[in-house]
C-alpha positions in Angstrom: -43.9 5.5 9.8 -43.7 3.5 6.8 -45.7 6.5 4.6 -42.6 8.7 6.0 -40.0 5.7 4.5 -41.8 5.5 1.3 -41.6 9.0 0.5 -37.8 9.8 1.5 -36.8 7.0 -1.1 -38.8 8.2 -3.1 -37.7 11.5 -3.1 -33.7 10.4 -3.4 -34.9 7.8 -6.2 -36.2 11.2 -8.0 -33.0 13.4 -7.2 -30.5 10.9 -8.5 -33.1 9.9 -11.8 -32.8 13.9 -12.7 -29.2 13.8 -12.1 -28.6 10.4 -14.3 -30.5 12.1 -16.8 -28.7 15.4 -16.9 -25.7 14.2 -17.1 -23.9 12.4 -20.0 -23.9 8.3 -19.9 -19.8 8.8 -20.4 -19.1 11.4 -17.4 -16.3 10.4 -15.3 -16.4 12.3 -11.8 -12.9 14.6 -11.5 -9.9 13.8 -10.2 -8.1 15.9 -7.5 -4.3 14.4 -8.5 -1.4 16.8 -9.1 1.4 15.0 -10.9 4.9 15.6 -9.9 6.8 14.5 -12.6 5.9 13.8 -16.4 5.1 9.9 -16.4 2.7 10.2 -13.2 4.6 8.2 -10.9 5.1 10.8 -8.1 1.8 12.5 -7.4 0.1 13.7 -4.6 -3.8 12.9 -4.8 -6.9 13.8 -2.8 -9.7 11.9 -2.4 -13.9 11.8 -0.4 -16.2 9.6 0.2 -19.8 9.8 2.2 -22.2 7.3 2.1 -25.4 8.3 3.7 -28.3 6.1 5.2 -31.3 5.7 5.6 -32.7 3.0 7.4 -36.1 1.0 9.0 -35.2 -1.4 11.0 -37.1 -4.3 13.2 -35.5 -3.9 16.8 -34.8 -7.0 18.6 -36.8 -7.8 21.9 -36.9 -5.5 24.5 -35.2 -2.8 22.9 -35.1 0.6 24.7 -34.3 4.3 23.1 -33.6 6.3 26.0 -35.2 4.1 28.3 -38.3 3.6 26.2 -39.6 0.5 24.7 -39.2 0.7 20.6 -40.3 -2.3 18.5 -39.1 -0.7 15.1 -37.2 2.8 14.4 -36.7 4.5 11.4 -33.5 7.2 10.9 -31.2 8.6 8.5 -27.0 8.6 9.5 -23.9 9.4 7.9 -22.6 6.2 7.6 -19.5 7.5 6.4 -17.2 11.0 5.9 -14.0 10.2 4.7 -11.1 13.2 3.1 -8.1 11.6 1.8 -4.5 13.0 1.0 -1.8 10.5 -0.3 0.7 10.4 -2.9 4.5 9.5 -3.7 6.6 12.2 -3.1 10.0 11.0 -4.9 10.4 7.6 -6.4 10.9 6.2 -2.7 9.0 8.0 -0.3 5.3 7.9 -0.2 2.2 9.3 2.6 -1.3 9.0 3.6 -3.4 10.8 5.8 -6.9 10.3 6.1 -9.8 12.3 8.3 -13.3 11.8 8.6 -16.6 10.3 11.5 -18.3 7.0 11.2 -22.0 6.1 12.4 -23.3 9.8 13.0 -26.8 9.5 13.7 -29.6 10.6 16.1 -28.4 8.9 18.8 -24.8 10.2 18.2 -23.0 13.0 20.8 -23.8 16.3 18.8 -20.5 18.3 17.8 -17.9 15.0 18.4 -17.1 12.1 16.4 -13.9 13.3 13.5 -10.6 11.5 14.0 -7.6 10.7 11.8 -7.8 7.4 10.4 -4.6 6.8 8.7 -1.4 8.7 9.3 1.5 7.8 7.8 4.8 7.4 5.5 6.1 5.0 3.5 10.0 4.4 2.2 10.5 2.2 -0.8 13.5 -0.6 0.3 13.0 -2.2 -3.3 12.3 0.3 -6.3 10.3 -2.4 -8.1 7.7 -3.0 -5.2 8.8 -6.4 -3.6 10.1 -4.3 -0.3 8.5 -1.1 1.4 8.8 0.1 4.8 6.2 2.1 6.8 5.1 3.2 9.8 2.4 5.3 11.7 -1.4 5.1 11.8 -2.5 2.4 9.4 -4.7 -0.4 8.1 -2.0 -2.3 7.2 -3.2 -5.5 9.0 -3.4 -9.1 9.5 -6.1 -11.8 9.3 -8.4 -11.6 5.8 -9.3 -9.7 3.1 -11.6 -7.4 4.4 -9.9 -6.4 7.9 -8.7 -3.7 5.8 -11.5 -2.8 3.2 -12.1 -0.2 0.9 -15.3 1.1 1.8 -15.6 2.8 -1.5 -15.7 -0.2 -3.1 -18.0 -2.4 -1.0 -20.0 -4.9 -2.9 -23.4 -4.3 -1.0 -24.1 -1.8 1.6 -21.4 -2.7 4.4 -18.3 -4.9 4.7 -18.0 -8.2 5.9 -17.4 -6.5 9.9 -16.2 -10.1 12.1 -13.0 -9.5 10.1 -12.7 -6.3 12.3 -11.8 -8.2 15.5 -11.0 -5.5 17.7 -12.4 -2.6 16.1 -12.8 0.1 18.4 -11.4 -1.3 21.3 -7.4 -1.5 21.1 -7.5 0.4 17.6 -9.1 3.2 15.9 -11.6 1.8 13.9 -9.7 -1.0 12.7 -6.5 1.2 12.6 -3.5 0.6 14.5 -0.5 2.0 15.5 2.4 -0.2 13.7 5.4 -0.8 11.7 5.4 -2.4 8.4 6.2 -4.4 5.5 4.5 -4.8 2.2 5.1 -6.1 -1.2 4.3 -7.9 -4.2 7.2 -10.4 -5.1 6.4 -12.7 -8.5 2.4 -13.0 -7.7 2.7 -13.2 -4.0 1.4 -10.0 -2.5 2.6 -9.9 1.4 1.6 -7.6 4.7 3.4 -8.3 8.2 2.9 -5.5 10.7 4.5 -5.4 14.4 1.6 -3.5 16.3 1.2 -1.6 19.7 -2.4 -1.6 20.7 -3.9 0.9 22.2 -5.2 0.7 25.7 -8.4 -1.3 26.0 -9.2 0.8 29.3 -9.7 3.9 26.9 -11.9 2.0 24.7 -15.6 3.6 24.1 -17.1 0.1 23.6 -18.4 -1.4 26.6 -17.8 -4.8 27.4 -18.0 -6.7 31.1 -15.7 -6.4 33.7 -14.0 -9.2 34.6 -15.4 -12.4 35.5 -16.1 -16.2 35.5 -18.3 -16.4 32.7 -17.1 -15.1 30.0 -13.6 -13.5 28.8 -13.4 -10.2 28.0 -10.1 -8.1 27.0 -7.8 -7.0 29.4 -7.5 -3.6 31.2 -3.7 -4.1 31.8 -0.9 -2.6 29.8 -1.2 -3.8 26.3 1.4 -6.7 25.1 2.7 -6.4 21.1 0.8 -7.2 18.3 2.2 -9.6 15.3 0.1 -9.5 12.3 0.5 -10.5 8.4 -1.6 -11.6 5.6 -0.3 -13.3 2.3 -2.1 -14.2 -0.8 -1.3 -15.5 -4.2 -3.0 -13.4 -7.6 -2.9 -15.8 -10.4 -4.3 -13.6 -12.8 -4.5 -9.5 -12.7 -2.1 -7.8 -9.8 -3.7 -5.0 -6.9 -2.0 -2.1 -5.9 -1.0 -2.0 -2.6 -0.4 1.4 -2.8 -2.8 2.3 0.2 -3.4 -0.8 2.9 -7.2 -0.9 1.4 -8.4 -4.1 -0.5 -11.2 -3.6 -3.1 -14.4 -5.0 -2.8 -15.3 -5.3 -6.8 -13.7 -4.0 -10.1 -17.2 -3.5 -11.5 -15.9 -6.4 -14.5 -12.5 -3.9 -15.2 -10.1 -6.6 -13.5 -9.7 -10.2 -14.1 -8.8 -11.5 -10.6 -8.2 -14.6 -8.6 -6.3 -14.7 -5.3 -5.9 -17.1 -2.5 -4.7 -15.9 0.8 -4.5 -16.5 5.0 -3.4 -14.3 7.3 -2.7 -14.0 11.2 -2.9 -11.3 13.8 -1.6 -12.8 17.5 -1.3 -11.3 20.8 0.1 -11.9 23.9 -2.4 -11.8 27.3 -4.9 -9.8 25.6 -7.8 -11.3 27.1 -8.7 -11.9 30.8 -10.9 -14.1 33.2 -11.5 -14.8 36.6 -10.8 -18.8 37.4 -12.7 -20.5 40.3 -10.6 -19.4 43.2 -11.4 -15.1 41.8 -7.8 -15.1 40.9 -7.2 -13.3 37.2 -6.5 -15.4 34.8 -5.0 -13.9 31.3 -4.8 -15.7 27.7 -3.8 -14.6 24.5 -5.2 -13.9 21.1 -5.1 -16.0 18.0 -7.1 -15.1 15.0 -6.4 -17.2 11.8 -7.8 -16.8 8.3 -8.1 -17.8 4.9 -9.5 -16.6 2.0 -10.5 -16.9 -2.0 -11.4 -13.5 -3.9 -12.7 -13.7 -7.6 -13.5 -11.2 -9.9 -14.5 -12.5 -13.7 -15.5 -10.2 -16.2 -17.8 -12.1 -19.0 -17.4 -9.6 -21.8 -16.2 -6.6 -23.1 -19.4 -4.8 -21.8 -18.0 -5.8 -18.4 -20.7 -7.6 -17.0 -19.0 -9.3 -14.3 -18.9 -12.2 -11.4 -17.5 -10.9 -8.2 -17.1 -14.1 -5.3 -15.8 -13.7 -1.9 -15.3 -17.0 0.7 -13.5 -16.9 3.7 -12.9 -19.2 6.8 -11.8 -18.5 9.8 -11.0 -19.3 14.0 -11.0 -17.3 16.6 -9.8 -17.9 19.7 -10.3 -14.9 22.5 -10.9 -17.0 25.5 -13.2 -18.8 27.4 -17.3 -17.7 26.1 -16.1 -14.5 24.3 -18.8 -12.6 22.3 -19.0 -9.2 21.1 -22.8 -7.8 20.0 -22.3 -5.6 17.1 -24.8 -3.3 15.4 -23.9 -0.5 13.1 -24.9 2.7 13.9 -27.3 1.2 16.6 -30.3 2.5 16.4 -31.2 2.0 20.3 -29.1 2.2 23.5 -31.0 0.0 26.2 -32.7 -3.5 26.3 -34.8 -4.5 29.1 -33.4 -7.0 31.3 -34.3 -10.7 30.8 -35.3 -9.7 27.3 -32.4 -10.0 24.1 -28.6 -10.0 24.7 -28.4 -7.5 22.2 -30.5 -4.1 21.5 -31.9 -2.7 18.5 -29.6 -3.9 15.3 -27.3 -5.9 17.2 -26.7 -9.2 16.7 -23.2 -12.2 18.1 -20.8 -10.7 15.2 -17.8 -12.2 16.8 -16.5 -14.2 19.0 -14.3 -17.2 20.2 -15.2 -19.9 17.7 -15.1 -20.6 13.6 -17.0 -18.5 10.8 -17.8 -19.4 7.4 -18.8 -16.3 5.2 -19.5 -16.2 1.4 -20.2 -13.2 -1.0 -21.8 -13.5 -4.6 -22.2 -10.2 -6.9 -23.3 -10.3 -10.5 -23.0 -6.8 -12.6 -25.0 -6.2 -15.8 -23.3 -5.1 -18.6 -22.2 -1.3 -19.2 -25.0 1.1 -19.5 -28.0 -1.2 -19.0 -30.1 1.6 -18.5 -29.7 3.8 -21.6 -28.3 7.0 -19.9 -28.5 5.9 -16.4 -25.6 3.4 -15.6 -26.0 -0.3 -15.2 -27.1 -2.6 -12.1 -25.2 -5.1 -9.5 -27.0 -7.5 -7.2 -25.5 -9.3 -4.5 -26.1 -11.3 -1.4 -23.9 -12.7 1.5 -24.3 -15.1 4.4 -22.3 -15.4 7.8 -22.5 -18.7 9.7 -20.3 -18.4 13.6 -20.2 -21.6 15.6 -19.1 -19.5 18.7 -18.2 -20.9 22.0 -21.0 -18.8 24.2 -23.9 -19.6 22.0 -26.2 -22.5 22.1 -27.2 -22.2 18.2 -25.2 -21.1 15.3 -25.5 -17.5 14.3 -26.6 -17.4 10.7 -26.9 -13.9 8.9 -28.1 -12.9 5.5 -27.5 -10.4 3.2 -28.5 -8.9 -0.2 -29.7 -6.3 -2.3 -28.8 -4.3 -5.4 -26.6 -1.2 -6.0 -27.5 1.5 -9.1 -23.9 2.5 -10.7 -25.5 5.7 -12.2 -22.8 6.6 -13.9 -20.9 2.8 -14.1 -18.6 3.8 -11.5 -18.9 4.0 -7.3 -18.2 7.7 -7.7 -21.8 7.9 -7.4 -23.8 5.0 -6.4 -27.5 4.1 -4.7 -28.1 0.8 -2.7 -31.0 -0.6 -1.6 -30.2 -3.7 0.8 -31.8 -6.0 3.3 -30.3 -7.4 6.4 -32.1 -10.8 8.3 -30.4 -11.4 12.1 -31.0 -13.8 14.9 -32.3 -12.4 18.1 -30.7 -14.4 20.2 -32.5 -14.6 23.9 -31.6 -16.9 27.1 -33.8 -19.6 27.5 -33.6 -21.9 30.5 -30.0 -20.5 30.6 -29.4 -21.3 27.1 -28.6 -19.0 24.6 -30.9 -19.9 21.4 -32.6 -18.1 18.5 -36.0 -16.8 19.5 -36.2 -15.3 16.2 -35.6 -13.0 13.4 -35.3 -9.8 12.8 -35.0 -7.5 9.7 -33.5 -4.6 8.6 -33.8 -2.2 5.1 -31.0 0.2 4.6 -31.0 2.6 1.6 -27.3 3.8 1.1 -26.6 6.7 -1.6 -22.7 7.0 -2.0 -20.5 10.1 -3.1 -16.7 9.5 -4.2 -14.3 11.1 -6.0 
């Protein structure tokens, strides 16, 4: 199994070498943007992304594939597929539609998967940016930095994915159906969105049905959702022009910003109290966060930082198992409370997460881009477990050309496999996972 691995890195290693090498250290990937008048201000612009996996992974305990036991499992996914149209129409009314599938691997239902993402417009209150209106299918959201990220721009192979509270269960994929606000007044840049979630009940995530132990969301009529998220830039400004926050400038921007954000709702969750009777509660995610990006030259070698802190609170016990792309669907009873890659991502309780990144300098490798390393840890104190969850993060990404346009990572993910013992929930051990990402964006 581990011959097979070898050789499909090696073989995409190859392919991108040859294609470094044919092509000239200064080529900049094209741009699909039609201007619409002579300074470039009105535009409409079209964008894709794919990121592609390929993966070995340690499975937790008991893991099942289709009902049979699988220690470790090896697969390649499409991680990613993302088209992009947006653009500003006239000086005050702008759009953005995107379309694309997540997580399609082996285990994935053959011929489903593509959705819209984003779908909406935009109408400029303020011509110099401090007041837009908008409304439709967005990532305009609350919380932190990354609820909203642009994937394009991750610093290592995924996003930081606890600050995706609800993903997939009253959104689509971390999209939500809303009005709007945004701006940038003096260096304060400023998101508040008034949300309808969708239905939990149509959700494709499992989760528990009601009960005493733990709370889980509520299958009744969804209440509204109030979100924002503020944050200071003392030095270099971000475009908000789509609701997508960057995860490093690869040493082109000089930025520091503070921020804290919000998202709140109203008898989301649910539980059943000692008499059977349904109990509901609400919602309350708060955040704050620090973003740096310092470029150390005019090579741009760079130091990228990322610290957040935040509290959830989602009832009594709640936890939600996450794994990306899973690579199993079973576990055998009395064995992990999560299968294959999945690990306590979220839950009721407080996180601490930090990210570091350092880039080399421009062209590093003569003809062949430059190189970023990176690591990440996420510490939860939740409410359901016995231990904190700790996870670690890190790896490298090849900039082949100096840009993400086109981009090769090689990371390594180490998780807790949390187990009950004596009716505790504890760390039995830990589990690891390789993932080599190769990434196409224009």
């Amino acid at each position: 199994m581990m011959k097979k691995i070898t050789i499909g890195l090696i073989c995409i290693l190859a392919t991108s070498q040859y294609w470094a090498q044919e092509t000239p250290k200064n080529y900049k990937l094209p741009e699909l943007k039609k201007n619409l008048n002579e300074s470039g201000t009105q535009f409409i612009k079209a964008t894709f992304l794919g990121q592609f996996w390929g993966r070995y992974n340690e499975n937790n305990t008991g893991t099942l594939v289709d009902g049979y036991d699988q220690s470790t499992t090896s697969d390649q996914g499409i991680r990613r597929l993302r088209f992009n149209v947006f653009g500003q129409l006239t000086e005050r009314i702008g759009f953005h539609v995107q379309f694309g599938q997540n997580n399609f691997s082996y285990l994935s239902k053959q011929q489903t998967g593509s959705f819209f993402h984003d779908a909406l417009g935009e109408y400029k209150v303020s011509r110099q940016g401090y007041f837009t209106m908008g409304a439709g299918l967005t990532g305009y959201s609350g919380l932190l930095r990354y609820s909203a990220s642009s994937v394009g721009s991750i610093l290592g192979v995924d996003a930081p994915l606890y600050q995706q509270v609800t993903n997939g269960i009253n959104d689509q994929f971390l999209r939500k159906l809303s009005v709007y606000v945004k701006g940038q007044i003096i260096g304060f840049d400023y998101r508040i969105a008034l949300t309808k979630p969708m239905s939990a009940a149509n959700s494709l995530v499992a989760f528990p049905a009601v009960n005493q132990t733990q709370a889980v969301f509520s299958l009744k009529p969804p209440k509204w959702q109030q979100q924002a998220y503020v944050n200071y830039q003392f030095f270099e400004k971000e475009s908000n022009q789509l609701g997508y926050t960057t995860g490093t400038y690869l040493g082109k921007k000089k930025i520091l910003n503070i921020g804290t954000g919000v998202i709140h709702q109203k008898e989301t969750m649910w539980l059943l109290n000692s008499s059977n009777d349904t109990v509901s509660s609400d919602m309350t995610l708060l955040g704050a966060d620090v973003f740096l990006e310092i470029p150390l030259s005019n090579k741009h070698n760079a130091i990228t930082a990322y610290v957040a802190y935040s509290d959830y609170q989602m009832g009594k016990n709640f936890i939600r198992n996450l794994g990306v792309m899973n690579q199993a669907n079973g576990v055998s009873p009395g064995t992990s409370l999560q299968g294959g890659n999945s690990m306590p991502l979220i839950g009721t309780g407080q996180t601490l997460y930090a990210q570091l990144g350092y880039k080399f300098k421009d062209n590093l490798l003569p003809e062949n881009g430059s190189l970023q390393v990176y690591s990440s840890v996420q510490a939860s104190a939740y409410e359901y477990l016995d231990e904190s969850m700790m996870m670690f993060e890190g790896g490298v990404n090849w900039l082949i050309h100096g840009t993400h346009g086109a981009k090769l990572t090689l990371g390594l993910q180490n998780r807790p496999n949390f187990e009950s013992v004596s009716g505790n929930k504890v760390q039995t051990s830990r589990k690891n996972m390789v993932v080599l990402q190769y990434q196409i964006a224009i």
